[in-house]
N, C-alpha and C positions, 0 to 999 in steps of 0.2 A: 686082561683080568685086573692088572696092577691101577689100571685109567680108573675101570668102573668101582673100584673098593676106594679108589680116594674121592671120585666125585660123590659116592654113597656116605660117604664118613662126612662130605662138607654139607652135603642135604641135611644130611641127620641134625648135624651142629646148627642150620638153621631153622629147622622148626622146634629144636628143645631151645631157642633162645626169641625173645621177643626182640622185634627191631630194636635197633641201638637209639634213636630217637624217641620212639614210647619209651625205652626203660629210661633214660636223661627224664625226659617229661615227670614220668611217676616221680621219681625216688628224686627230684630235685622238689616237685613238691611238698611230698610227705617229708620232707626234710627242714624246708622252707614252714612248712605248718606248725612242724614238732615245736620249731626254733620260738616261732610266733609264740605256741600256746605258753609255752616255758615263761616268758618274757611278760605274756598278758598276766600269766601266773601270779612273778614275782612282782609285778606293776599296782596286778588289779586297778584297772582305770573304769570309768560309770558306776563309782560304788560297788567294786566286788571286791576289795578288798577288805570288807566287814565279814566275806565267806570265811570259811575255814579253809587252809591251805591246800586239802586231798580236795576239795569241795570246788576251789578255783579252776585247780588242775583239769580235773574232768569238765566243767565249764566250756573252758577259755581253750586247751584241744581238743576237746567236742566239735566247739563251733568253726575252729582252724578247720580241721580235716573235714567238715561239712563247706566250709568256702571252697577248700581247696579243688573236690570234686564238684563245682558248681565252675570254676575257674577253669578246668582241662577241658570243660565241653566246649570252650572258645572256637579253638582250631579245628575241632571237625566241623563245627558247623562252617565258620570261614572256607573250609575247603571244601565241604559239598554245595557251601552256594557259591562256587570258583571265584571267591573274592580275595586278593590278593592285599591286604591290609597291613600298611606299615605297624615296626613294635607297639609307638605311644599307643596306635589303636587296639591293639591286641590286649596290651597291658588295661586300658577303660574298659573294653570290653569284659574282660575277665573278671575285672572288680565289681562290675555289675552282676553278674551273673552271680559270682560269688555272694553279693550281700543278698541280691534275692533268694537265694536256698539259705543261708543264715537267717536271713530277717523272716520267711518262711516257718524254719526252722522256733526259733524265739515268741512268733506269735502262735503256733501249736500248743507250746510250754503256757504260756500266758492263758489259753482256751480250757488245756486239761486244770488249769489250777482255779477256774472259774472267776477268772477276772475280767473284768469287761474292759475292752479295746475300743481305744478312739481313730480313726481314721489319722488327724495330727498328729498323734504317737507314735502312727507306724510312719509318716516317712519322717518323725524325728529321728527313729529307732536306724530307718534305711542308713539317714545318711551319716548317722554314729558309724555303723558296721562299716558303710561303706570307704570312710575316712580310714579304719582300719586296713579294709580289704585294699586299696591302692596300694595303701603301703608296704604291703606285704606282696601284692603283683611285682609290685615295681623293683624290689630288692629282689622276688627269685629271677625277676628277666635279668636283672645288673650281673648276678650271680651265673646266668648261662650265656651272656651274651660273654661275660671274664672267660670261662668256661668252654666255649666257641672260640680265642683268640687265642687261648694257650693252643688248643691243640690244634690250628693251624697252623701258628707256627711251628711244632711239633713235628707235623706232618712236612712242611716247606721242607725242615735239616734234616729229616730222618732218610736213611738212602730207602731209592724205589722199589724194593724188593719187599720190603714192610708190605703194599698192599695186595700181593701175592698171598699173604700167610694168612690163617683162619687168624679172627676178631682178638681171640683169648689170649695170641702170642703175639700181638703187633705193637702193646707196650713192656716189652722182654730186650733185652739186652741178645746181638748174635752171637756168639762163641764161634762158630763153626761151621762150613758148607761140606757137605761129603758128595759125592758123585756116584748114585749108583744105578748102572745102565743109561735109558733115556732119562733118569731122573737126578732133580740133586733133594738130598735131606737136609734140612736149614734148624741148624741147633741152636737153641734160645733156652734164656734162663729161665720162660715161662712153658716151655716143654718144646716138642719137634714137629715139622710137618715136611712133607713129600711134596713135590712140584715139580712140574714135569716143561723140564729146559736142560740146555747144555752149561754145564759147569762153569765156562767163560762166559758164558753171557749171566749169568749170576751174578760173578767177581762183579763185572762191571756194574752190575744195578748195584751195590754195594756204595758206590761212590767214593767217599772220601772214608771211608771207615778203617782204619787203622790195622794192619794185618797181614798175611803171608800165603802166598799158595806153597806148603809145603810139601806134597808131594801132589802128585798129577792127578788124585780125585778128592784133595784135601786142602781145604783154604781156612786157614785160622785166624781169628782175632786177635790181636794183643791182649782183649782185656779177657778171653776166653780163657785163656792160657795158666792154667793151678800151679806147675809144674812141672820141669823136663826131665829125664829119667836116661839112661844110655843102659846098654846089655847087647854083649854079645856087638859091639861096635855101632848097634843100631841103637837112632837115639827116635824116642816116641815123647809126645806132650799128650798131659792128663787136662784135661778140659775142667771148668770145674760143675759141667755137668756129668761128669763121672767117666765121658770117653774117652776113648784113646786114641791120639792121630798120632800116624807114623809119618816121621820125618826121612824124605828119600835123600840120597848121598849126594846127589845135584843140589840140593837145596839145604844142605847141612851148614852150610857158608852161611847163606842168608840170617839162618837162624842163629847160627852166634854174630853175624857182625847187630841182630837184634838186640843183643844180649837176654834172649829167650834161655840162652844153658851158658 
């Protein structure tokens, strides 16, 4: 019963969450765009700088977040026609797309206001936009490729137990392994999950992480550790996720030659 309520609780957790990849994708761009428009804002470059300030803004992240979604259609199509295309190419690719739904975009604007368009105009216009839109590819790839190096290395130091825990607790700090029956509970400062292994082989995925088996279904952190407490000759540590491990009389040593109490 205990198996099927945790495999049910990690399903749940991944269809209320979109892949970890789309969400980087998104929210590095809209972020990447925001930055843009901001900038084109305070810049106004092609003569928009004669706008009015509210006037720029709307502009210049208008047409950001119109590239931006002209830019993410890169990689699906890349991947439904199975072509496997190094960054530089990804990054052209993107800026192209992007200036065509801008430049798009702009001779629409030009049409409703009844002005007449020259053929010359429009790929003067492209390759204005376009100058922009590389620039702006190019710094959000720089941005996720930084992005992609921290967190492997991240991954290489952090012990192997990290990719056992649901998404939401894997950059959390451990406190704590408890042991209960087939399972151990793995306490983090971004909350707890259940996983279903024996206790020692836990310790061990733990690696080099700094810490104590203080009693025989109890393995704590140093850095987990709030405070020690004694009563009644029994000495317990307060986690500073709020629990309480009990420290057994075998292992009462260890814990002060720690100098945990």
């Amino acid at each position: 019963m205990r198996e099927w309520m945790q495999i049910t609780v990690h399903e749940a957790s991944k269809e209320n969450h979109l892949p970890e990849k789309i969400q980087k994708l998104a929210f590095s761009g809209i972020g990447i765009s925001l930055i843009a428009g901001i900038v084109l804002t305070i810049t106004g470059p092609y003569n928009t700088i004669n706008l009015p300030l509210h006037w720029r803004f709307i502009y210049w992240t208008g047409l950001c977040f119109a590239g931006c979604l002209g830019a993410m259609a890169a990689e699906p199509i890349l991947s439904k026609a199975g072509i496997k295309a190094p960054r530089i190419s990804i990054v052209v690719l993107q800026s192209i797309l992007a200036s065509i739904v801008v430049t798009t975009f702009l001779i629409a604007f030009e049409m409703f206001q009844t002005r007449p368009i020259r053929i010359g105009n429009i790929a003067k216009v492209f390759f204005y936009v376009w100058v922009i839109g590389i620039t702006i590819t190019g710094i959000a790839h720089l941005t996720e490729a930084s992005s992609n190096n921290k967190n492997m290395t991240e991954r290489s130091e952090r012990p192997s137990i990290f990719e056992r825990l649901k998404p939401q607790l894997r950059s959390g700090t451990i406190y704590a392994l408890s042991a209960e029956d087939h399972y151990v509970r793995v306490i983090t400062s971004n909350g707890e999950d259940l996983i279903l292994m024996r206790l020692s082989d836990a310790i061990k995925e733990l690696g080099a992480l700094k810490g104590l088996q203080v009693h025989r279904s109890w393995w704590v952190a140093e850095g987990g550790v709030k405070f020690a407490s004694k009563a009644n000759n029994k000495i317990s540590l307060e986690l500073h996720s709020g629990q309480i491990a009990p420290v057994s009389r075998s292992n009462t040593k260890s814990v002060k030659e720690a100098g945990w109490i």
